[in-house]
Structures are given as C-alpha cells and as structure tokens.
Residue frames relative to the residue before (quaternion, step in Angstrom):
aa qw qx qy qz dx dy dz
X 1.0000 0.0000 0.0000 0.0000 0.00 0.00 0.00
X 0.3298 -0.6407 0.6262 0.2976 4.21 -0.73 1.26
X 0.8605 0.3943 0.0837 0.3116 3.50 -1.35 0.45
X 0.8703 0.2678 -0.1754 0.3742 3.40 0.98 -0.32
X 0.1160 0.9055 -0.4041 -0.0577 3.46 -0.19 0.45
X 0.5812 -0.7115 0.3080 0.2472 3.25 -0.22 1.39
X 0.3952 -0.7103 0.5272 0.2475 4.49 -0.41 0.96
X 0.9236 0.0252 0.1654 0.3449 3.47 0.39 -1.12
X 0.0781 -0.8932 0.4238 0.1283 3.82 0.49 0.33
X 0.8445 0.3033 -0.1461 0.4166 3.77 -0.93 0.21
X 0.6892 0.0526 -0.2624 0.6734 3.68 1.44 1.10
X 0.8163 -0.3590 0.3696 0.2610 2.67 -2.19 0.33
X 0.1320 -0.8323 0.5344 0.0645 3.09 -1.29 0.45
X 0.1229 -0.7896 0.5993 0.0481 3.71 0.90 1.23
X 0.1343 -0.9053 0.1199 0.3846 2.84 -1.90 0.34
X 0.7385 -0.1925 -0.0105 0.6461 3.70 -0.03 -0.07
X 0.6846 -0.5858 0.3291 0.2826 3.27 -1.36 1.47
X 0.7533 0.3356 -0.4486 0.3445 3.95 0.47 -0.54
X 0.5015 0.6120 -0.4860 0.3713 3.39 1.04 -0.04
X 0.6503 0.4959 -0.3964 0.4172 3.30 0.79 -1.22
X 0.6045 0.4898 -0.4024 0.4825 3.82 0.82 -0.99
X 0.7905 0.3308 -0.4103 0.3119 3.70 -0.07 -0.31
X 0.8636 0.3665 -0.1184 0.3254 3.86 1.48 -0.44
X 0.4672 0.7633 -0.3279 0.3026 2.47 2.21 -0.41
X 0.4036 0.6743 -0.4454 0.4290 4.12 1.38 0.20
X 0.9213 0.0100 0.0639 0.3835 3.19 0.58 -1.37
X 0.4893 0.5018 -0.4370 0.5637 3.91 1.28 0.42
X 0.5302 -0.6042 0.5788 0.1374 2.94 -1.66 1.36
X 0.1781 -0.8053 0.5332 0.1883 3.73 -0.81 0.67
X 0.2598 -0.7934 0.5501 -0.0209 3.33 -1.36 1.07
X 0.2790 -0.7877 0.5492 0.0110 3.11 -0.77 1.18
X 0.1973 -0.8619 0.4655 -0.0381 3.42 -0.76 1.51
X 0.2373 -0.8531 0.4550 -0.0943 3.23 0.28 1.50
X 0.4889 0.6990 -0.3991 0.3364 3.68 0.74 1.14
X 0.3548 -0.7200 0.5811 0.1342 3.82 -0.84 1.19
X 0.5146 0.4786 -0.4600 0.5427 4.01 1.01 0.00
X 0.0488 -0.7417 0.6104 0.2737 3.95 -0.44 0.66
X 0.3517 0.6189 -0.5777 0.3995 4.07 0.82 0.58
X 0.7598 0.3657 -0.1890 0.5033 3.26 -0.07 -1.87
X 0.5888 0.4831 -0.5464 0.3484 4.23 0.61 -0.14
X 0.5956 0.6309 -0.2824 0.4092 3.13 1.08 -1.53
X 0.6565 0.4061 -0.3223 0.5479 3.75 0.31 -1.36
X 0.6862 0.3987 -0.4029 0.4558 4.22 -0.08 -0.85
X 0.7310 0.4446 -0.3092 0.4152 3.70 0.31 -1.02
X 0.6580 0.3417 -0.3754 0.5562 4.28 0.86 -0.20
X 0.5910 0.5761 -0.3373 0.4528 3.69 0.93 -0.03
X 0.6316 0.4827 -0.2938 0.5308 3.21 1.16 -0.77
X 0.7153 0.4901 -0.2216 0.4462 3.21 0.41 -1.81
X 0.8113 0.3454 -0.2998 0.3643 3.83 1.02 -0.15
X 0.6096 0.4662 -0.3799 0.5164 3.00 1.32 0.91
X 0.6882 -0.6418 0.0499 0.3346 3.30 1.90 0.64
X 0.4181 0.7454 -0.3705 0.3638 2.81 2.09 0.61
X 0.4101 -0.5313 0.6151 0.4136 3.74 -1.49 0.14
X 0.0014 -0.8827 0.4697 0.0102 3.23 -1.25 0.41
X 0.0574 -0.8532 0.5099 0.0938 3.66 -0.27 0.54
X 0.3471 -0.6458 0.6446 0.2167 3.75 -0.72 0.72
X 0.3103 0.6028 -0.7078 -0.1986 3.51 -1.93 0.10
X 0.3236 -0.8377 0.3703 0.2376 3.28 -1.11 -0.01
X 0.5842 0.3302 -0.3333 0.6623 3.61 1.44 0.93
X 0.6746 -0.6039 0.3142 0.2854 3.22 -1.33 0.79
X 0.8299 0.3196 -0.3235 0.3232 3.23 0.87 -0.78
X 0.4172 0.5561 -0.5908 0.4095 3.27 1.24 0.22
X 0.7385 0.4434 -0.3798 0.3372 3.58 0.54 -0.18
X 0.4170 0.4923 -0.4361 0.6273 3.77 1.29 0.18
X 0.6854 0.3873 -0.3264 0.5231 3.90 0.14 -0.22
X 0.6100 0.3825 -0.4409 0.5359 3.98 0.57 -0.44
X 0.5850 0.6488 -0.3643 0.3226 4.08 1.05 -1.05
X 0.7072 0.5865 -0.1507 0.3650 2.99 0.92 -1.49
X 0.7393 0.5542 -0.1529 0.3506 2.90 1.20 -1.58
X 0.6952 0.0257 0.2414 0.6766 3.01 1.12 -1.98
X 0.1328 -0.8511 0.4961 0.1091 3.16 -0.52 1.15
X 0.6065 -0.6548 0.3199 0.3178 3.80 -0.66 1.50
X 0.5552 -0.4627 0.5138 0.4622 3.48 -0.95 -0.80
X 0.6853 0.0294 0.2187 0.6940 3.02 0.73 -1.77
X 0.0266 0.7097 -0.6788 -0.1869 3.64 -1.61 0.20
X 0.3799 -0.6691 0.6093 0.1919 3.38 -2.04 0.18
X 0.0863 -0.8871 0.4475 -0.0731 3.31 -0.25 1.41
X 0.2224 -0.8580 0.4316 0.1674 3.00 -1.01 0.97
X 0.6923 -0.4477 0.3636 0.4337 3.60 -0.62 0.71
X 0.8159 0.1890 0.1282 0.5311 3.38 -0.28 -1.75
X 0.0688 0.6206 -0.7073 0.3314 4.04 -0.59 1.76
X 0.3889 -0.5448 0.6837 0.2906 3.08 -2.04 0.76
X 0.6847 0.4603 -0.4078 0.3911 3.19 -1.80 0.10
X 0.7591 -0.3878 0.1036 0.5125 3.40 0.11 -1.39
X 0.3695 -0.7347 0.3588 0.4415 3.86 -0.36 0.84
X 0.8686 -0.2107 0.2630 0.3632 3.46 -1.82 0.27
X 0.7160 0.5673 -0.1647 0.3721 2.84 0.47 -2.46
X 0.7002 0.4336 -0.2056 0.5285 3.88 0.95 -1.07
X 0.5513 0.5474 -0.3578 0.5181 3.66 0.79 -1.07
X 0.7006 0.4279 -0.2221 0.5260 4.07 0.24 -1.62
X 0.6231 0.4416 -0.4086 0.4997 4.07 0.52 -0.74
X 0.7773 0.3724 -0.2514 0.4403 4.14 0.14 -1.36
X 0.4753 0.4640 -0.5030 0.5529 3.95 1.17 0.46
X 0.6620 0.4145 -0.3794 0.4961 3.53 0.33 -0.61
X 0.6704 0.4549 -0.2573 0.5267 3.76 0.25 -0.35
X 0.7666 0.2378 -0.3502 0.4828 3.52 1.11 -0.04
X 0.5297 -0.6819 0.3789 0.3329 3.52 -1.39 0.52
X 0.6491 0.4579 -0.4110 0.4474 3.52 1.07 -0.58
X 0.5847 0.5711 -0.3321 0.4708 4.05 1.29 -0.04
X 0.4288 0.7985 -0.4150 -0.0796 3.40 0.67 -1.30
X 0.7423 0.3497 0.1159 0.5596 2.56 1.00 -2.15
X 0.5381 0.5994 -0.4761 0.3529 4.15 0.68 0.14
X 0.7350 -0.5421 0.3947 0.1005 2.77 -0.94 1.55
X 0.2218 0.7491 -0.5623 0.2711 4.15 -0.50 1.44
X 0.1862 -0.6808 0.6929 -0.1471 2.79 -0.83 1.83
X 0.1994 -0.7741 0.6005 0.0201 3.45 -0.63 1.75
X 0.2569 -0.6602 0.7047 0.0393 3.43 -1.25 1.10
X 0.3226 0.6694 -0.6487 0.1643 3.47 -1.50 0.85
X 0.5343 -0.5610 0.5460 0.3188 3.62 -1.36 0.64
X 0.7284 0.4602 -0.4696 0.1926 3.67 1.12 -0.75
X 0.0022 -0.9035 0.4014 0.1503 3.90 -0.69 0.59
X 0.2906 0.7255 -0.5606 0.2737 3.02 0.99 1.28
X 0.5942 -0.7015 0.2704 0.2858 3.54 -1.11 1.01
X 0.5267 0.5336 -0.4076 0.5213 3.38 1.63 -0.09
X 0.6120 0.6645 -0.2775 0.3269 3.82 0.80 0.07
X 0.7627 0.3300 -0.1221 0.5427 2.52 1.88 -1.07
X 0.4383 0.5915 -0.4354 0.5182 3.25 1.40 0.39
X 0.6168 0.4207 -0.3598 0.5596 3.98 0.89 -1.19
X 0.5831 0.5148 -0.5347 0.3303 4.26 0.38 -0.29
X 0.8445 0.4272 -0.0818 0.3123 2.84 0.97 -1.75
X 0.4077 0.6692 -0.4072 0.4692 3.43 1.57 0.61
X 0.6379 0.4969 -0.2750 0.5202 2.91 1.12 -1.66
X 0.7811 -0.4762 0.2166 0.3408 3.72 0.37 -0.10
X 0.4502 0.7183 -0.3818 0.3682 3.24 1.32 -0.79
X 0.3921 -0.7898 0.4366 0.1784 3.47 -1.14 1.63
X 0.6331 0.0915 0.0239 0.7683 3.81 1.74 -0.73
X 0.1314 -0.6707 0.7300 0.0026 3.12 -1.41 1.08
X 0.0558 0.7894 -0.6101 0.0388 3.65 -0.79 0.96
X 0.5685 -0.6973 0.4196 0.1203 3.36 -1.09 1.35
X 0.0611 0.8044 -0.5393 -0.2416 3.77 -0.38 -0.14
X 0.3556 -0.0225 -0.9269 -0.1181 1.38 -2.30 0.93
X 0.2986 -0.7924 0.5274 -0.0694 3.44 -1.04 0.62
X 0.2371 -0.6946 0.6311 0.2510 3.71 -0.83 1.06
X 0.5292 -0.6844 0.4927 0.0931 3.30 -1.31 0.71
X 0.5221 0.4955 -0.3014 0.6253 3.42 1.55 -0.43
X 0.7464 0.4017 -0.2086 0.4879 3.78 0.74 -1.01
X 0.5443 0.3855 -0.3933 0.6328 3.84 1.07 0.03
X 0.4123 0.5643 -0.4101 0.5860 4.37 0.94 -0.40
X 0.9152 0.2906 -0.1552 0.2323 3.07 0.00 -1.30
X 0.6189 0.4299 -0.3690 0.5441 3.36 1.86 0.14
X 0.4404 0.6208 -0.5008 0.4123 3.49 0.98 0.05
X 0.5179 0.6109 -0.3691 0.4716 3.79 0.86 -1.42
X 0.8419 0.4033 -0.1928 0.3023 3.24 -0.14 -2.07
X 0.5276 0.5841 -0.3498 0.5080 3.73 1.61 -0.35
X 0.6057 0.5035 -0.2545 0.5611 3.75 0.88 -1.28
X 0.4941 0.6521 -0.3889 0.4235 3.52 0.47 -0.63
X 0.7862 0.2747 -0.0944 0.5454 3.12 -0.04 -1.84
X 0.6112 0.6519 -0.2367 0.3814 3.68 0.63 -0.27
X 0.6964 -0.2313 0.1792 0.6553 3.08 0.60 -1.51
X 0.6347 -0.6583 0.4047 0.0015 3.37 -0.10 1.10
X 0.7525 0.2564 -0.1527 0.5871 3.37 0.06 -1.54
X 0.7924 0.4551 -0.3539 0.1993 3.28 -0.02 -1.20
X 0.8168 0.3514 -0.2813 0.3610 4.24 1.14 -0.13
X 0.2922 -0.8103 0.3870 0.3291 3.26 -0.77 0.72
X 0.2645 -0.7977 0.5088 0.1863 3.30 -0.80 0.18
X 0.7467 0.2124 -0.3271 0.5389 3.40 1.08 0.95
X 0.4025 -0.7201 0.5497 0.1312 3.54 -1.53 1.16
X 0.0138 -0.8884 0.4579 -0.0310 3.17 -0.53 0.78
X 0.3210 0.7708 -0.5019 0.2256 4.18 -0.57 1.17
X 0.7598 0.1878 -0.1066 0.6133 2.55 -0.47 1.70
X 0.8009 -0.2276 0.3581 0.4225 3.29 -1.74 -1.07
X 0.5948 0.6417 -0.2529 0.4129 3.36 1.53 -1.17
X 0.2086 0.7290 -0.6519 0.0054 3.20 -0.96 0.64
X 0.2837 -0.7315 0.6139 -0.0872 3.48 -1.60 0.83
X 0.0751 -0.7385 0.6613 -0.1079 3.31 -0.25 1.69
X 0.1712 0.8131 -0.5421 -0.1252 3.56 -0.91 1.08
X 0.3751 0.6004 -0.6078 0.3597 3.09 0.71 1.31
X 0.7414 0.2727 -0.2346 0.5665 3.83 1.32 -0.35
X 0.6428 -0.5670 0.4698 0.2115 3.20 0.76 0.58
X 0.5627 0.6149 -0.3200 0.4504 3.65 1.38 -0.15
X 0.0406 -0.6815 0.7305 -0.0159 3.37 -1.38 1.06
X 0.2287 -0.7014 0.6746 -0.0241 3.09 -1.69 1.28
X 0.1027 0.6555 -0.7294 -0.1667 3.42 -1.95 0.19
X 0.8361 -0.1775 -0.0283 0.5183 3.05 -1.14 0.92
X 0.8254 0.0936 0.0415 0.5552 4.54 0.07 -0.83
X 0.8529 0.2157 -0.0216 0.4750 3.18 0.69 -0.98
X 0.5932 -0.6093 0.4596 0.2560 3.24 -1.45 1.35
X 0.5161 -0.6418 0.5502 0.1377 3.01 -1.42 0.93
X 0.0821 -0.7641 0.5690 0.2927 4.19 -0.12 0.43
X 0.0588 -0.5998 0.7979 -0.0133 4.20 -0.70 0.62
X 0.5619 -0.2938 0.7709 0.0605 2.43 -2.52 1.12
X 0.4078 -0.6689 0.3918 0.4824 3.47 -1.40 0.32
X 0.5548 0.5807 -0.4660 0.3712 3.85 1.19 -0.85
X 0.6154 0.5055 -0.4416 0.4132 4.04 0.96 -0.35
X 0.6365 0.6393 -0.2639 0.3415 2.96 0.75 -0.64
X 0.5888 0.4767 -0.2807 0.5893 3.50 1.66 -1.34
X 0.7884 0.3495 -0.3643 0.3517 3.37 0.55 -1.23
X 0.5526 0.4318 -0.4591 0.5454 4.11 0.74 0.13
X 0.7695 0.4102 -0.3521 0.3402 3.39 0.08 0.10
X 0.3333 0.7060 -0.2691 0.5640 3.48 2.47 -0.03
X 0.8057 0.3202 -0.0097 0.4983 2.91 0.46 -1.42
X 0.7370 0.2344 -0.3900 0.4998 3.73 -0.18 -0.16
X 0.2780 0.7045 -0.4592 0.4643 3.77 1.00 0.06
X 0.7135 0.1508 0.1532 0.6669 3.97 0.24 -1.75
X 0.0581 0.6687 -0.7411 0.0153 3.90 0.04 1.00
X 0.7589 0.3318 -0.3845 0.4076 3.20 -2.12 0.32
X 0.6212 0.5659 -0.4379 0.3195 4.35 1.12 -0.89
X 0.0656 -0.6833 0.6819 0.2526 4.00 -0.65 -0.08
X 0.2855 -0.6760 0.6685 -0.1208 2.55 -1.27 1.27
X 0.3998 -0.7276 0.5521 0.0768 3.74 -0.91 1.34
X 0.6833 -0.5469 0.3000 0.3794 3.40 -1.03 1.07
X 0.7248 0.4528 -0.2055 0.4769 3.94 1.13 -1.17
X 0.4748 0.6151 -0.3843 0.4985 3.57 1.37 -0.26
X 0.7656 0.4791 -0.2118 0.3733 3.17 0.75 -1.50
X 0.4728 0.6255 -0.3490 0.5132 3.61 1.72 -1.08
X 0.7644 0.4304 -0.2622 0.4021 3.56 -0.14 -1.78
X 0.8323 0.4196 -0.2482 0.2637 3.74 0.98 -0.55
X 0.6482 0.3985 -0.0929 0.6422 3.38 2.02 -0.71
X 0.7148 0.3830 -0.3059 0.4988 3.44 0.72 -0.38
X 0.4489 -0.6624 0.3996 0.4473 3.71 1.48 -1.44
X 0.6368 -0.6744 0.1506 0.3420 3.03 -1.14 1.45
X 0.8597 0.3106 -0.0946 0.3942 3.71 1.07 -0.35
X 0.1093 0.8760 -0.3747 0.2834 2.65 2.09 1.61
X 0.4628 -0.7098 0.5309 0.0139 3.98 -1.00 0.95
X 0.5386 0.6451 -0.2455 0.4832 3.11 1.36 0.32
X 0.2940 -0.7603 0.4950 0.3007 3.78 -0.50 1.41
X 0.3925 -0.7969 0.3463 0.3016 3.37 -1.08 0.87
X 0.0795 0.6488 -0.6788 0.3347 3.95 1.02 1.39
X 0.6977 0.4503 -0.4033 0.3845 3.90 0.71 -0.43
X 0.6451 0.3993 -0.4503 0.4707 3.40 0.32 0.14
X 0.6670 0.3828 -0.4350 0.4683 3.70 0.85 0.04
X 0.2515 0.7543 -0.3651 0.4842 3.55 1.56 0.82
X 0.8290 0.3254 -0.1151 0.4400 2.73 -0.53 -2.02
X 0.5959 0.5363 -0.4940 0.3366 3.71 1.04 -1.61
X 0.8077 0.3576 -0.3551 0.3060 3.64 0.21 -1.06
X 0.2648 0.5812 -0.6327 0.4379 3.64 0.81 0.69
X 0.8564 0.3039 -0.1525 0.3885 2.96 -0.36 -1.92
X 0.3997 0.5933 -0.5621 0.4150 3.32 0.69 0.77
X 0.7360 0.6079 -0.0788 0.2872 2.92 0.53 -2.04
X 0.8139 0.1551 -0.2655 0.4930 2.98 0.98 -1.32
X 0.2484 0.7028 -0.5347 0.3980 4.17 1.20 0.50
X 0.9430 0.0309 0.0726 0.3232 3.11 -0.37 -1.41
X 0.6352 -0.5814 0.4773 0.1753 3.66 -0.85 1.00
X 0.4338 -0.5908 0.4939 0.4678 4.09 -0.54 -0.29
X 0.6533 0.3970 -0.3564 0.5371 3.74 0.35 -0.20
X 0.8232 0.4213 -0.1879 0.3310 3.76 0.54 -0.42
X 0.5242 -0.7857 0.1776 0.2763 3.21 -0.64 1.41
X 0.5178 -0.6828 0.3458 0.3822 3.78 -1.09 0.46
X 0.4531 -0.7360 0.3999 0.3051 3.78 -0.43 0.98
X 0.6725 0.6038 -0.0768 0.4209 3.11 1.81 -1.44
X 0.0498 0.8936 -0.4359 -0.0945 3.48 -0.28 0.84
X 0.4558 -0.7578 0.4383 0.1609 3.73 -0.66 1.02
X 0.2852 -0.7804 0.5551 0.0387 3.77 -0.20 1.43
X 0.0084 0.8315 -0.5176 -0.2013 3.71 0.16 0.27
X 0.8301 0.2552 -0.2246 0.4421 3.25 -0.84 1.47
X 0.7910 0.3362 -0.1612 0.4850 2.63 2.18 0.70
X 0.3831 -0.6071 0.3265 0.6149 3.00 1.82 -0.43
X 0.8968 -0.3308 0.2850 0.0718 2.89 -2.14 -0.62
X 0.1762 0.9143 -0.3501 -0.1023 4.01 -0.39 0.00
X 0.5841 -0.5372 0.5206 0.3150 3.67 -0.62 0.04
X 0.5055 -0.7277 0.4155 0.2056 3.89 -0.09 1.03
X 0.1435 0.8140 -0.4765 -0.2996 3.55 0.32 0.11
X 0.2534 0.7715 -0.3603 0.4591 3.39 1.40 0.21
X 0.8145 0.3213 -0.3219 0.3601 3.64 0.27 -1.62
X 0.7976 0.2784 -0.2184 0.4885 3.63 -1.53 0.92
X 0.5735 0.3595 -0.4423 0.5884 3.31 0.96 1.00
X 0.3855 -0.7462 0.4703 0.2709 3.44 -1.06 0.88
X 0.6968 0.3079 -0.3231 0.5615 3.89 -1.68 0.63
C-alpha cells in the first residue's frame, strides 16, 4: 500500500465524538465491513472526508451485531471476512425487515463475471472489484445515497469559476466546458473536494488510480500538468497549487476575494 499506514488493527473505529456532534443531523452513516486494516484505513479517511460518519469492523459478525443494533445508511462489504463471509452477512439483510432495503456495495478481488452475478442476486446493490479507484467507489456511494437519501449528497463542486458536476461527469470554468480525461477528472475532483489538503504524490496514486496501483508516481506529475493545461487559459489563474517536497493541492484561496 503507497502512503498508508494502518492506526489500529482488530476493532472498530467510530468516528471521533466532535465530528459526530457537528453531523450527526445530517450525514448518512456508513459501515465499513473490511478484514484488510490498510484498505479500512484508506476507505474510512475518504469517507470521513467527504462528510460521512463512519464505523470500521473487521469480521463479519461484529458486523451482524452493528446491523442489529444500529442500522447504517449504506455499508461496504467485503466478499471474503472471518467469522462470517460478506456473501452470508449481504444474504441475512435481505431476509431481514429492518435491513431490506440498506444500501451494499460488495468489495472483492474475485472478478470473474459469474461472481458478480452470484453477489448481485444475493442482493448486493454494486459490486466493485479491487484494485479499485477511490474517487470511482466515492462516486458509487453518492449515486447509492442519492437514490436513498436524496437530500443529503451533493453532486456538484463548486470554487470560484470552477465548477464540477459528478453526476455528469461535467467540468466548467467560468462559460466554457472544461475537456478532462477520465483520471483528470478523478484527480480534480480529489482535490477540490479537501481544498487547502496537500496531498503527496503516493496519496494521490493509492487514491485516483487505486490502492494497489503499479504505477511510478512521475505519473501524477503528468496527469497534474494536463489538468493544468486544460483548467486554465494564459491570463487565468492556476487553481492547482504545487508543494515542493510534498505534492499537490486545491487552492483554498482561489475564487475568494483579497
């Protein structure tokens, strides 16, 4: 794993009480249902930075006991768990009434197509292979909440002139449409998400490309100058700011006056 290093292994990991005080009104909570404590860690600061509550476990039946107890908004499941696997966990929600209809988004390495047909019988609403982009697993969680709860996700970024629609896939600046590759796209939508954060070249790998991408990270000082290029005009300022000896950030400065 680039970049990550896992806090705590072999429990939950709610999160920290003033967050809950400031969102627990309006953010949908999500249960993370992973036995990798990397890939929890990396899902659970992704979530939590796009304003979700979250709770980590890492065996199934602690996670039939969080169901029971408190049911999530939405969970992330993994296929393969000690105790009990996904596949059973995602089958005995369907079979209950207080589960029926909650939102499950099944993680697993297996990607043969007869796998993902036996997930998605069993109920599972998105099934997503890893490796995995992290902006594009972001971005089915949204589209689940969506259909779910509606009010509570946006679906467009907005600074300044810039604007960012990721339900169409559609970047503006001020009149005119921004063209983006899709990885520019993930990686401008990473980043103005968490303006003002710097983010290191391997942060950025493990999060837009995926957590167990093979890829030297001279590419992300690629792609950045695309999304430079195709952002900003010669007369117009750069949104994107360069940390030297650190990586990369979203202005939080840009489109604010003084």
């Amino acid at each position: 794993m680039n970049g990550v290093t896992p806090s705590s292994q072999g429990e939950s990991r709610p999160v920290s009480s003033a967050r809950q005080a400031s969102t627990a009104v309006s953010a949908p909570r999500i249960l993370v249902v992973e036995d990798e404590a990397a890939l929890s860690l990396l899902l659970s600061y992704n979530l939590e930075a796009e304003g979700y509550l979250v709770e980590r476990v890492e065996r199934g039946d602690e996670a039939e006991l969080r169901l029971i107890e408190s049911p999530p908004d939405l969970v992330i499941l993994d296929w393969m768990l000690p105790g009990v696997s996904g596949l059973e966990i995602c089958r005995r929600m369907r079979a209950r009434e207080a589960t029926r209809t909650l939102p499950v988004i099944m993680l697993t390495a297996r990607g043969d197509e007869n796998e993902r047909v036996r997930g998605l019988a069993i109920g599972a609403d998105d099934y997503v292979v890893k490796p995995f982009s992290v902006p594009e697993l972001m971005a089915r969680v949204r589209a689940l909440l969506r259909r779910s709860r509606p009010d509570r996700v946006s679906s467009v970024l907005a600074a300044g002139d810039l604007g960012l629609d990721r339900e169409n896939w559609r970047v503006s600046r001020g009149s005119r449409d921004v063209h983006l590759g899709p990885t520019e796209f993930r990686l401008l939508e990473y980043l103005m998400a968490k303006p003002g954060r710097v983010f290191s070249r391997s942060q950025l790998l493990d999060a837009v490309w995926g957590f167990s991408a093979d890829i030297d990270e001279r590419t992300v000082d690629v792609h950045v100058g695309r999304l430079r290029k195709a952002l900003s005009l010669p007369a117009e300022r750069d949104p994107i700011r360069t940390i030297r000896g650190a990586g990369y950030s979203f202005d939080e400065t840009f489109g604010k006056s003084g």
